[in-house]
The first five atom37 places (N, CA, C, CB, O) and aatype in JSON, in Angstrom:
{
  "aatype": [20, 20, 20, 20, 20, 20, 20, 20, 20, 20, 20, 20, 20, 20, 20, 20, 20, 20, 20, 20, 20, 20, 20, 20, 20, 20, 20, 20, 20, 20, 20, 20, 20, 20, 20, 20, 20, 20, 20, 20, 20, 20, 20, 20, 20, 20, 20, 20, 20, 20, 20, 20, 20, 20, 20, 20, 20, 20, 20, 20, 20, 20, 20, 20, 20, 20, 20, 20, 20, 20, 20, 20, 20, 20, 20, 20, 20],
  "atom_mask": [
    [1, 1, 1, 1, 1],
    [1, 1, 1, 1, 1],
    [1, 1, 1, 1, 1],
    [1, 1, 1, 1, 1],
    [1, 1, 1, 1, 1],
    [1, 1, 1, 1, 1],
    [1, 1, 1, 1, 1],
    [1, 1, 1, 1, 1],
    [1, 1, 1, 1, 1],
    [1, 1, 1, 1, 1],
    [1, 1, 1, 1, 1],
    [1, 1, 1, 1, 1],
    [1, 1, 1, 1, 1],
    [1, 1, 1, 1, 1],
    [1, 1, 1, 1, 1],
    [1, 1, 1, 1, 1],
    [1, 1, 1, 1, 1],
    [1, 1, 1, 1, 1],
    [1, 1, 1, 1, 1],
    [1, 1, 1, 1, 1],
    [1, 1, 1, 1, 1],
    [1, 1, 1, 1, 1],
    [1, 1, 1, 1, 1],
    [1, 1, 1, 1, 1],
    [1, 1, 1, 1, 1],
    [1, 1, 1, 1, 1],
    [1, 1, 1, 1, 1],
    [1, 1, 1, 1, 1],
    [1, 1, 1, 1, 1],
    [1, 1, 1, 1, 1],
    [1, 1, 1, 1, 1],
    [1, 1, 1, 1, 1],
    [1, 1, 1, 1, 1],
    [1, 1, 1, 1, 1],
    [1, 1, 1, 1, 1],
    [1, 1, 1, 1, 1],
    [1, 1, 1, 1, 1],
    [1, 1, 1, 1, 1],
    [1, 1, 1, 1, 1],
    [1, 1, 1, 1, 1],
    [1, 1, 1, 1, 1],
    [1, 1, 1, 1, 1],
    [1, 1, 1, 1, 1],
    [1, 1, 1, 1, 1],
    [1, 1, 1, 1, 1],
    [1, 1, 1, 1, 1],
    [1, 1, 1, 1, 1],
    [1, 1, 1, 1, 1],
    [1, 1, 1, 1, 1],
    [1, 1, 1, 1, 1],
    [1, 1, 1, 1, 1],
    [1, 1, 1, 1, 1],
    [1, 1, 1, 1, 1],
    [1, 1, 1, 1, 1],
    [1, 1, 1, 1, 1],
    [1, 1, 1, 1, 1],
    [1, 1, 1, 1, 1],
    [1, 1, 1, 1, 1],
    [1, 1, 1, 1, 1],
    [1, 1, 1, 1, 1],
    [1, 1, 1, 1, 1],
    [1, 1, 1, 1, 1],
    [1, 1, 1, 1, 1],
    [1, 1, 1, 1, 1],
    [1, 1, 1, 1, 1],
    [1, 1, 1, 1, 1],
    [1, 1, 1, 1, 1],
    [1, 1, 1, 1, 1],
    [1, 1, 1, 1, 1],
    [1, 1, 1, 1, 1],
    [1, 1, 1, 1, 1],
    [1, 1, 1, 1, 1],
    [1, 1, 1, 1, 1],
    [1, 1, 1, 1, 1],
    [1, 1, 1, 1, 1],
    [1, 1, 1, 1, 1],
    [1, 1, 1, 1, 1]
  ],
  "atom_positions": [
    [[-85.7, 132.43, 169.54], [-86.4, 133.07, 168.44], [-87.51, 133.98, 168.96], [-86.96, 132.02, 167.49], [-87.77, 135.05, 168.41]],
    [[-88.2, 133.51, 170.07], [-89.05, 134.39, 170.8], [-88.69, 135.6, 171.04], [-89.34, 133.96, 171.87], [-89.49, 136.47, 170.69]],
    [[-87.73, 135.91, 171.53], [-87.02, 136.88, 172.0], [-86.83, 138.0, 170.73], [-85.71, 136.25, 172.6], [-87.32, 139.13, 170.76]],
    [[-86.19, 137.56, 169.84], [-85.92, 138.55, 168.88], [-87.42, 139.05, 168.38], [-84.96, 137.93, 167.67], [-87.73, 140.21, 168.12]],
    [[-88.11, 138.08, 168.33], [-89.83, 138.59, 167.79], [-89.88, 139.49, 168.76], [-91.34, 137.42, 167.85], [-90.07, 140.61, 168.28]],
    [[-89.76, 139.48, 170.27], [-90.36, 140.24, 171.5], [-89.95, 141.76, 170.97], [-89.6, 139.74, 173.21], [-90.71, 142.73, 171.03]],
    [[-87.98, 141.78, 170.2], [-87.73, 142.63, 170.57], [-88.14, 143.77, 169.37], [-86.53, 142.41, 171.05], [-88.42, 144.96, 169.53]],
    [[-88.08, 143.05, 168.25], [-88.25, 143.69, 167.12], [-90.22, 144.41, 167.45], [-87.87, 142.33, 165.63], [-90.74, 145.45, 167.04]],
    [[-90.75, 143.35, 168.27], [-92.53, 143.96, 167.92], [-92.16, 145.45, 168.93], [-94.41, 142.52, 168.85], [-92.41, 146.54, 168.41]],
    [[-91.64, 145.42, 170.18], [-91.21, 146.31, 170.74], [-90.66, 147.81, 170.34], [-90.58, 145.72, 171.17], [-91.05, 148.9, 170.78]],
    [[-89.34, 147.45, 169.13], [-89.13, 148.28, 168.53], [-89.81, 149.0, 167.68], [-88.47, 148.02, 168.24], [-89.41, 150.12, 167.36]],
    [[-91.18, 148.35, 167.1], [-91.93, 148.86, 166.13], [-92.63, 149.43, 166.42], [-92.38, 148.31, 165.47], [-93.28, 150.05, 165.57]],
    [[-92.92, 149.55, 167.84], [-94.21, 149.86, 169.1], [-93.7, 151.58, 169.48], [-94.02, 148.44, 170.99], [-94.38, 152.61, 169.5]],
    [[-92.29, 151.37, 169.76], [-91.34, 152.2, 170.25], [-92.0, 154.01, 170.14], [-89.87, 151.82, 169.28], [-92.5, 154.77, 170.97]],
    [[-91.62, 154.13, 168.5], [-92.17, 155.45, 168.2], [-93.56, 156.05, 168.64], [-92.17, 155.51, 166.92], [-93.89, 157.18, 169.0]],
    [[-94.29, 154.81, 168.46], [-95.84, 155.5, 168.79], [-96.13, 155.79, 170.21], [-97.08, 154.5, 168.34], [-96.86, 156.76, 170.39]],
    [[-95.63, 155.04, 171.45], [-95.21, 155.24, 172.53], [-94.73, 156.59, 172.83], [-94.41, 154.39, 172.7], [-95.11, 157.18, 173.84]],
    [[-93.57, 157.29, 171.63], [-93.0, 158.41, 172.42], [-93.31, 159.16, 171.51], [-91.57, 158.48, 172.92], [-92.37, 159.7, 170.94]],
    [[-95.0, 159.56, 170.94], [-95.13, 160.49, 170.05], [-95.71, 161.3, 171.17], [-95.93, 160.2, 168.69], [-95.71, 162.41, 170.64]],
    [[-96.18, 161.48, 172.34], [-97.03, 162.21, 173.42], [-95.36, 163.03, 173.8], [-98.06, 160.95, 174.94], [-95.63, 164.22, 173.97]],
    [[-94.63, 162.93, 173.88], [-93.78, 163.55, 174.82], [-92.15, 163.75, 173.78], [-93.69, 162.38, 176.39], [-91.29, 164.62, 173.9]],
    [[-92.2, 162.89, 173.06], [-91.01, 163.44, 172.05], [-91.5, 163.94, 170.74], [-89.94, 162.29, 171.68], [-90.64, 164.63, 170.19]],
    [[-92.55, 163.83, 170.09], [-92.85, 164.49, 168.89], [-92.29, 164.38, 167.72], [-92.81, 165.51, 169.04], [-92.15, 163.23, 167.31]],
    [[-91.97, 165.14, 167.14], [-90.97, 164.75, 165.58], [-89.97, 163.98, 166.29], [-90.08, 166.27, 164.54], [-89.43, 163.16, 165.54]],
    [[-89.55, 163.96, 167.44], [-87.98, 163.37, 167.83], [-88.07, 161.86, 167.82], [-87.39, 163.86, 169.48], [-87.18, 161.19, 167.29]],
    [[-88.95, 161.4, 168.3], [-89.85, 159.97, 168.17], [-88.55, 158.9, 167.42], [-91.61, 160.23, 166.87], [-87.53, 158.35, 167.83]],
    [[-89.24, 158.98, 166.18], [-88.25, 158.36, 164.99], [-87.2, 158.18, 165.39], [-87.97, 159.06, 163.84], [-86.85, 157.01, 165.55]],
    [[-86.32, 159.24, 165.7], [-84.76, 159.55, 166.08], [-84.23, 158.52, 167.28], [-84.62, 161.24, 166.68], [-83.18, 157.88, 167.27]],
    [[-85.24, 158.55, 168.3], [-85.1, 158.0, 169.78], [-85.09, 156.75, 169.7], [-86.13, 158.34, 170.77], [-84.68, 156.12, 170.68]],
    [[-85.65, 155.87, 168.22], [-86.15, 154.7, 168.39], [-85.12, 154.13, 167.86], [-87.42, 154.4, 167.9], [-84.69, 153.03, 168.22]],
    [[-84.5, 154.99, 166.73], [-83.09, 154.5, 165.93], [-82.42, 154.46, 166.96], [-82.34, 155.38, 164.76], [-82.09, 153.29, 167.14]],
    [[-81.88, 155.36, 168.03], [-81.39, 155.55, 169.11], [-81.35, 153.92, 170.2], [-82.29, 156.83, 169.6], [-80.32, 153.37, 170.59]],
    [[-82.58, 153.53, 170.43], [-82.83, 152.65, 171.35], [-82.8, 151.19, 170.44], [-84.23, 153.06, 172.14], [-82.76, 150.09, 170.99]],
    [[-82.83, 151.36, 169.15], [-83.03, 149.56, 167.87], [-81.38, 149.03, 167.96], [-83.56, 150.02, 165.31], [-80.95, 147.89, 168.06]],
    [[-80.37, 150.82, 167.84], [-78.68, 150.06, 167.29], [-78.34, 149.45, 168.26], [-77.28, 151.01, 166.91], [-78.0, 148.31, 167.94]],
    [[-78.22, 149.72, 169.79], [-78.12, 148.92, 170.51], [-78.23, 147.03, 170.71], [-78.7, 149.55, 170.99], [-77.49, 146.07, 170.91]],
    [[-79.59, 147.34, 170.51], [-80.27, 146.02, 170.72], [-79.55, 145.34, 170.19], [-81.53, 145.77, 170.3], [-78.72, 144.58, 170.68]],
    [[-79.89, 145.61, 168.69], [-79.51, 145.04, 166.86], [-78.13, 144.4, 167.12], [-79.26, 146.58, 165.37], [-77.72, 143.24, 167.12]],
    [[-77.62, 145.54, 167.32], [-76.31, 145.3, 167.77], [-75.63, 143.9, 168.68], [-76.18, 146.43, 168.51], [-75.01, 142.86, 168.45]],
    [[-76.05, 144.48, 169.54], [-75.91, 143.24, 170.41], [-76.67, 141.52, 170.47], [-76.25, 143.85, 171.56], [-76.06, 140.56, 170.93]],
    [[-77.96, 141.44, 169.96], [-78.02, 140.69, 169.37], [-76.85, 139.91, 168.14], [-78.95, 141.13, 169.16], [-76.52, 138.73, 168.29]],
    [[-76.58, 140.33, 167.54], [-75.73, 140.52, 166.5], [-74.26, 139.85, 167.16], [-75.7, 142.21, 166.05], [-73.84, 138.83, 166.63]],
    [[-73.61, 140.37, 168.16], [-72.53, 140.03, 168.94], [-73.08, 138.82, 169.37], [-72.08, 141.0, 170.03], [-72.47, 137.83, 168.96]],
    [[-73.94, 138.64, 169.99], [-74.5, 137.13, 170.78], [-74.36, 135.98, 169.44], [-76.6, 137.27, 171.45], [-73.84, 134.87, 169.53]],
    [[-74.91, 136.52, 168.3], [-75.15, 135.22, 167.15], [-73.08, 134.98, 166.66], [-76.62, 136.07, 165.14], [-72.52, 133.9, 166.46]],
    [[-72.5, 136.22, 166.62], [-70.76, 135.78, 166.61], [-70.34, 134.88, 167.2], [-69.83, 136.61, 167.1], [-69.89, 133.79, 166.85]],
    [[-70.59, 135.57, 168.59], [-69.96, 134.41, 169.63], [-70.52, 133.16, 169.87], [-69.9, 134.86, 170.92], [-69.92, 132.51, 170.73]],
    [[-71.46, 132.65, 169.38], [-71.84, 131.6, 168.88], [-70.8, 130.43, 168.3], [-72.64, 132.08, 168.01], [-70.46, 129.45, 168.97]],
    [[-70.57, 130.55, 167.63], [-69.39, 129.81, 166.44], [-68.62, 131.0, 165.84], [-70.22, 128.87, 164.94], [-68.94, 131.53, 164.77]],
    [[-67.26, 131.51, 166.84], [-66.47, 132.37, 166.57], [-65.51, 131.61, 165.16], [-65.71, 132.77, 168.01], [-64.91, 132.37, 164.4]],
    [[-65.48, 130.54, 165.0], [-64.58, 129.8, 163.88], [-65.29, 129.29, 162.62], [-63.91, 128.55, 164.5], [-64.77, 128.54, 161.79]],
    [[-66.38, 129.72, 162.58], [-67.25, 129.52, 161.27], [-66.78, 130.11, 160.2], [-68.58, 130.0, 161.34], [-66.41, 131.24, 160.48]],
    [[-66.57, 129.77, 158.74], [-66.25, 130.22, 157.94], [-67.1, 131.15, 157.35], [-65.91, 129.46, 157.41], [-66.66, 132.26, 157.03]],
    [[-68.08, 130.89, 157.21], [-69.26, 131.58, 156.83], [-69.61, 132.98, 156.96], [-70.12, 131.04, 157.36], [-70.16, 133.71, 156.14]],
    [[-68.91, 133.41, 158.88], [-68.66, 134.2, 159.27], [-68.03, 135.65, 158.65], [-68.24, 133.63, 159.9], [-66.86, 135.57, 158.29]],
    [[-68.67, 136.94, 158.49], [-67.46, 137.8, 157.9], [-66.28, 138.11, 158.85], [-67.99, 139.2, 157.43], [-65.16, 138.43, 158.45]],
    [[-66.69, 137.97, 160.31], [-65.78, 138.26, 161.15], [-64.87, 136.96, 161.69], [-66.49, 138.98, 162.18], [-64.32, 136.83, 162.79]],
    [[-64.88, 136.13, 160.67], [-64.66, 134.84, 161.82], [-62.91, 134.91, 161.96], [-65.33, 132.91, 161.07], [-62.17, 135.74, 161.43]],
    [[-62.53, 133.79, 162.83], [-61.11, 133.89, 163.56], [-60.41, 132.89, 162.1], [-61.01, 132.98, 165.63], [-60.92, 131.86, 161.67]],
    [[-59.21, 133.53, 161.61], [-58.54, 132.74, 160.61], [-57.65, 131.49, 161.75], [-57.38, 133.93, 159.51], [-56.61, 131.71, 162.37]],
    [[-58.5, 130.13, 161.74], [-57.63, 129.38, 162.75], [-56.51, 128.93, 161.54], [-58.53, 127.92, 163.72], [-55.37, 129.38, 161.61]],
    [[-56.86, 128.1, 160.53], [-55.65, 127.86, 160.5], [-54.18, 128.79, 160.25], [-55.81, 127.06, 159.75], [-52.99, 128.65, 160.53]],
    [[-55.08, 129.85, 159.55], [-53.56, 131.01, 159.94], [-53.13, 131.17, 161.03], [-53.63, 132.44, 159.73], [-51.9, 131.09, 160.94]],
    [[-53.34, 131.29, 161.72], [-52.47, 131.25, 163.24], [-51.73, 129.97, 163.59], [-53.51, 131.45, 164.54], [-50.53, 129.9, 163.84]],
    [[-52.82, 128.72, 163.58], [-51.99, 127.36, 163.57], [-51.0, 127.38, 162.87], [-52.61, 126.26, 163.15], [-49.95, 127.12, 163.47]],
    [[-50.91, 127.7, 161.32], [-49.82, 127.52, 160.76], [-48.35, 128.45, 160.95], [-50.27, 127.53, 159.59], [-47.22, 128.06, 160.63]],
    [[-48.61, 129.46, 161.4], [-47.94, 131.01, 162.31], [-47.06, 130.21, 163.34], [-49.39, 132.26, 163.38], [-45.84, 130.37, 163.39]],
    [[-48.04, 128.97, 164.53], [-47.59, 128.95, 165.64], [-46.37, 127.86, 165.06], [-48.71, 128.58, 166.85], [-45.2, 128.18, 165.26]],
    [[-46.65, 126.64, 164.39], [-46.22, 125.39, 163.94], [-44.78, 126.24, 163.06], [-47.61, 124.36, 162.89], [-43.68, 125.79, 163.38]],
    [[-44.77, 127.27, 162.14], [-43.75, 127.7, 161.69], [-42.47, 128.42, 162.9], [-44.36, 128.6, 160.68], [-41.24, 128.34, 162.95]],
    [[-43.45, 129.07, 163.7], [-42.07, 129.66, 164.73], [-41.52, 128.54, 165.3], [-42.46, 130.74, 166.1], [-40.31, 128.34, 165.36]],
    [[-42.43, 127.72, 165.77], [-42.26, 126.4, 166.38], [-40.8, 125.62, 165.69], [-43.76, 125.47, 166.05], [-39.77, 125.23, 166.25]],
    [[-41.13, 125.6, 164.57], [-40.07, 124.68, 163.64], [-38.65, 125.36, 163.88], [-40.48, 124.7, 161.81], [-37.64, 124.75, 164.21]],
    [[-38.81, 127.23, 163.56], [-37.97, 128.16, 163.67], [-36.84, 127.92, 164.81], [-38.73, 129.31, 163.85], [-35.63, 127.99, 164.61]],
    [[-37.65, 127.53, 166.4], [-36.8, 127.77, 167.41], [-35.86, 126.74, 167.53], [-37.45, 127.96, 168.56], [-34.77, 126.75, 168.11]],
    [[-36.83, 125.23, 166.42], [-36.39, 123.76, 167.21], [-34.45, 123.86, 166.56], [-37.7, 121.82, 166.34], [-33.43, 123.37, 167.04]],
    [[-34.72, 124.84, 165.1], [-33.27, 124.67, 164.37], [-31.66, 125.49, 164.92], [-33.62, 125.28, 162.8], [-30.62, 125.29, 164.29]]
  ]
}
């Protein structure tokens, strides 16, 4: 949880940092340098519990289980 505080105070820091040398572009650079992060953060909390329902991305297990168990039955006949 530390971490995400670190990264978000960082990001908020970001623009004022590059108002000396990027100027109006500032803003732009910071959206630039947040999707990343965001992002990837984001991938780390998925792969967490890839089989969570809860999940919008999560893995349909029992559809596949039931996929494998049907070919399964398919070959035994």
């Amino acid at each position: 949880m530390q971490l995400k505080f670190d990264v978000l105070i960082y990001l908020l820091l970001l623009p004022f940092s590059l108002i000396d040398t990027a100027q109006i572009m500032s803003p732009f650079i910071a959206v630039l340098v947040a999707y990343p992060l965001l992002s990837l953060d984001r991938i780390g909390v998925e792969l967490q519990n890839p089989f969570a329902i809860s999940n919008l991305s999560h893995l349909p297990l029992d559809l596949i289980c039931n996929t494998i168990k049907s070919n399964a039955l398919a070959l035994k006949k």
